[in-house]
C-alpha positions, 0 to 999 in steps of 0.5 A, a space after each residue: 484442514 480442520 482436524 489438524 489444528 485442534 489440540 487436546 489440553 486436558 482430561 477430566 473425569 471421562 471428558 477429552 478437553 479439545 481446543 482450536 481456533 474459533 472458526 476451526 471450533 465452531 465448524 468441527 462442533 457443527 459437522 464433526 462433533 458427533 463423529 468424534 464422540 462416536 469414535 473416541 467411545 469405540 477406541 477402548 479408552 475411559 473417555 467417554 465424550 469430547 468438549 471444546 475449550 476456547 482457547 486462551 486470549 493471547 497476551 497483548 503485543 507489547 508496542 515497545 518489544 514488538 514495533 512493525 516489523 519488515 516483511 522478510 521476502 522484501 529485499 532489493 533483489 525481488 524490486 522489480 525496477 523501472 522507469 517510475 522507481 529506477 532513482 528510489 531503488 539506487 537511493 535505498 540501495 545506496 543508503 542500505 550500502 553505506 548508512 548515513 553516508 549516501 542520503 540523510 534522510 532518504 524521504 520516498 513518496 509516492 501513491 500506496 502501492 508502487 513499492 516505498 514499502 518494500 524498499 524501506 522492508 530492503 533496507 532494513 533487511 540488507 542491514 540486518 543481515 551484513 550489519 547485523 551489529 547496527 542498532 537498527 529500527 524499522 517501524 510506521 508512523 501509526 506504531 510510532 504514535 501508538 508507543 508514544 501514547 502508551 508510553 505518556 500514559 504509562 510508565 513515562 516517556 524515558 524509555 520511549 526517548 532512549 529506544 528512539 534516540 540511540 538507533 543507527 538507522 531508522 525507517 518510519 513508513 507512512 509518515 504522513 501519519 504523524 500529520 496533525 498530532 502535535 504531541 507527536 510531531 513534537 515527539 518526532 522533531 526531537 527525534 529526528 534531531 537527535 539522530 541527525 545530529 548524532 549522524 544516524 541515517 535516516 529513512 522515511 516514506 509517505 504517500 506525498 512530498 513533505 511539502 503537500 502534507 498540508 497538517 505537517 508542521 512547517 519546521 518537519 516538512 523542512 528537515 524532511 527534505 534536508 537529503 534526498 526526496 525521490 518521488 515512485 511513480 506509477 509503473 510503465 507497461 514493461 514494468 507490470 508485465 516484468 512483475 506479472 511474469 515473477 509473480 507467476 513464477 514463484 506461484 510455479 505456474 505455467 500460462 501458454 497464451 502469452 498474450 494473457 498476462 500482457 492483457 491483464 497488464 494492460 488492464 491494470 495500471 493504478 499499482 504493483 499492489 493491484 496488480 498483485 490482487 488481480 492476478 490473484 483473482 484470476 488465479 482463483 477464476 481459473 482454479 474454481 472453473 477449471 479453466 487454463 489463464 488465457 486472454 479470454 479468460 482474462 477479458 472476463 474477468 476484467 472487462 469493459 471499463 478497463 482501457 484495451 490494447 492500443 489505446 493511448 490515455 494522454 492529458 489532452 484526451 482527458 481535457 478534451 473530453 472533460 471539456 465536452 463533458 461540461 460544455 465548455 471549451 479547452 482554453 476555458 478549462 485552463 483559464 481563471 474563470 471560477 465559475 460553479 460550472 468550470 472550477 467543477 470541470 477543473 477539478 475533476 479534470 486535475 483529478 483524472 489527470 492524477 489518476 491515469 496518468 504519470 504526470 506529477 502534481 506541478 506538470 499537471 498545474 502546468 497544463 491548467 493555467 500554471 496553478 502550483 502543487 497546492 492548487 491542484 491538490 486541493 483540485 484532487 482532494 475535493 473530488 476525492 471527497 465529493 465521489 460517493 458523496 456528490 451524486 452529480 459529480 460521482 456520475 460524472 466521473 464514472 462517466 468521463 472514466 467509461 469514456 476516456 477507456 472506451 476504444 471506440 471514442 479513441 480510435 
């Protein structure tokens, strides 16, 4: 672990030049260094002493030569599909099978976590290895704006516009990105434009529906959604546990309490991306206690607040037990009324909802009045905001969350 990555780079006089990453450096010249000298002056050799050099600065990634780039172990065949991604799957496999054919553009959104990532990743991985002669570019819209930048400030934006222009494909994840940048929605406008009109397929993520990126100019939100737009949702039970057991698998490890996976299933529900980390940090609980993965140990590691087998979380548990939270009734809560004290219970009755439940943001306003998509995100975003911020509405949304997930209150 921290001999192997050090390197002689050069001999000078008696001196053995070494060179290592800073943190190998610095803790092989705390713990080892004497333990070197020692042993390079008994080997018989004229050197006498050993020094590191830090090593070299690396040169600055170009943005043109090196936009992001796909993870390589994402591909159609590791998407775990199910009830929440089954139609955004078919869609990406569709347009990786027959770009500009199927759906131009192909817009997916969804909270961070549930795998537009890693279909756009697919798409540009399929196409690269049965078209490798497409002229295919995957990015993000922070690389996209940063190039852009570059390239205003630098050598102009020509280059920029003929390596943007003349693509077959293009995938920009995370386009909410752009929001908000004029020059670069202009920039982008254009682009987008210019491919559609030159029959180039286009594929684009974000973390919400066009229309719900409040800052995105009007005339993006509108081609944006001139395809196909396919919302990912959170994933069932069945799903995590599908993702669970893969996971294992390739981690080559053997688990006998079969109940364990299906409790930290349970456990975690938000994204696949949670998911991940948590069986992560179980992983390592077990390695550092020597103790095998069971449910037990499970429960230890994720206790209490997290919702327990059996437990139904539905929107009318959520706005029954908000409403007796702030001390009003139901009909109340899905009124007009704006009052300090309602509109504070609204809010954070919507934001819950969003949160444990799989309702989108237009069945949500359904249950609260009718209010449209742009009321209720409004109602998340000023949550959102007040937690950490707002002390009495950050208790009581800690509170509402203990009881919500508490088995004793639902039972």
């Amino acid at each position: 672990m921290w001999v192997a990555p050090i390197e002689a780079t050069a001999v000078r006089g008696t001196t053995l030049y070494l060179q290592a990453p800073d943190a190998i450096r610095t803790w092989v010249e705390r713990r080892y260094l004497d333990v070197i000298d020692q042993t390079l002056r008994s080997s018989g050799s004229h050197l006498t002493s050993v020094t590191f050099e830090a090593p070299p600065e690396p040169e600055p990634a170009s943005p043109v030569s090196a936009p992001a780039a796909p993870n390589p172990t994402h591909d159609f065949d590791r998407f775990v599909i199910g009830p929440g991604n089954h139609l955004a799957h078919a869609a990406a496999l569709a347009v990786a099978e027959a770009p500009s054919e199927a759906y131009n553009p192909l817009f997916l959104h969804g909270p961070p976590g549930l795998g537009k990532t890693h279909l756009l990743g697919a798409v540009a991985n399929y196409l690269a290895l049965h078209v490798p002669e497409l002229n295919v570019l995957y990015t993000n819209a922070e690389a996209f704006t940063a190039e852009f930048v570059t390239a205003l400030r630098e050598e102009g934006t020509d280059a920029f516009k003929k390596r943007y222009r003349n693509l077959d494909v293009l995938l920009i994840d995370d386009i909410q990105f752009i929001a908000g940048k004029h020059h670069t929605e202009e920039e982008f406008f254009h682009t987008f434009n210019a491919l559609h009109d030159a029959g180039s397929q286009i594929v684009l993520s974000a973390d919400r529906s066009p229309s719900e990126i409040s800052t995105l100019a009007d005339r993006l939100s509108d081609r944006f959604e001139w395809g196909l737009t396919v919302p990912l949702e959170a994933p069932n039970l069945a799903t995590r546990l599908t993702v669970l057991r893969h996971l294992v698998t390739e981690a080559g490890l053997e688990i006998t309490d079969q109940d364990a996976l299906t409790l930290l299933a349970r456990r975690v529900k938000t994204n696949l991306r949670q998911l991940r980390g948590a069986l992560t940090r179980t992983i390592a609980e077990s390695s550092l206690t020597a103790t095998p993965i069971t449910s037990d140990l499970i429960s230890s590691v994720f206790p209490v607040d997290e919702t327990e087998p059996g437990v139904s979380i539905t929107p009318e548990l959520i706005r029954s037990t908000v409403a007796d939270h702030f001390g009003i009734d139901e009909e109340t809560l899905q009124s007009k009324r704006r009052d300090r004290n309602t509109a504070t219970a609204r809010h954070v009755a919507i934001f819950l909802t969003r949160e444990m439940t799989p309702l989108s943001l237009p069945q949500i306003g359904a249950l609260y009045g009718g209010r449209d998509h742009t009321t209720v995100l409004n109602s998340i975003d000023r949550i959102d905001q007040a937690i950490g911020d707002d002390p009495i509405v950050t208790n009581s949304v800690e509170m509402l969350r203990a009881d919500i997930h508490s088995p004793r209150e639902n039972s």
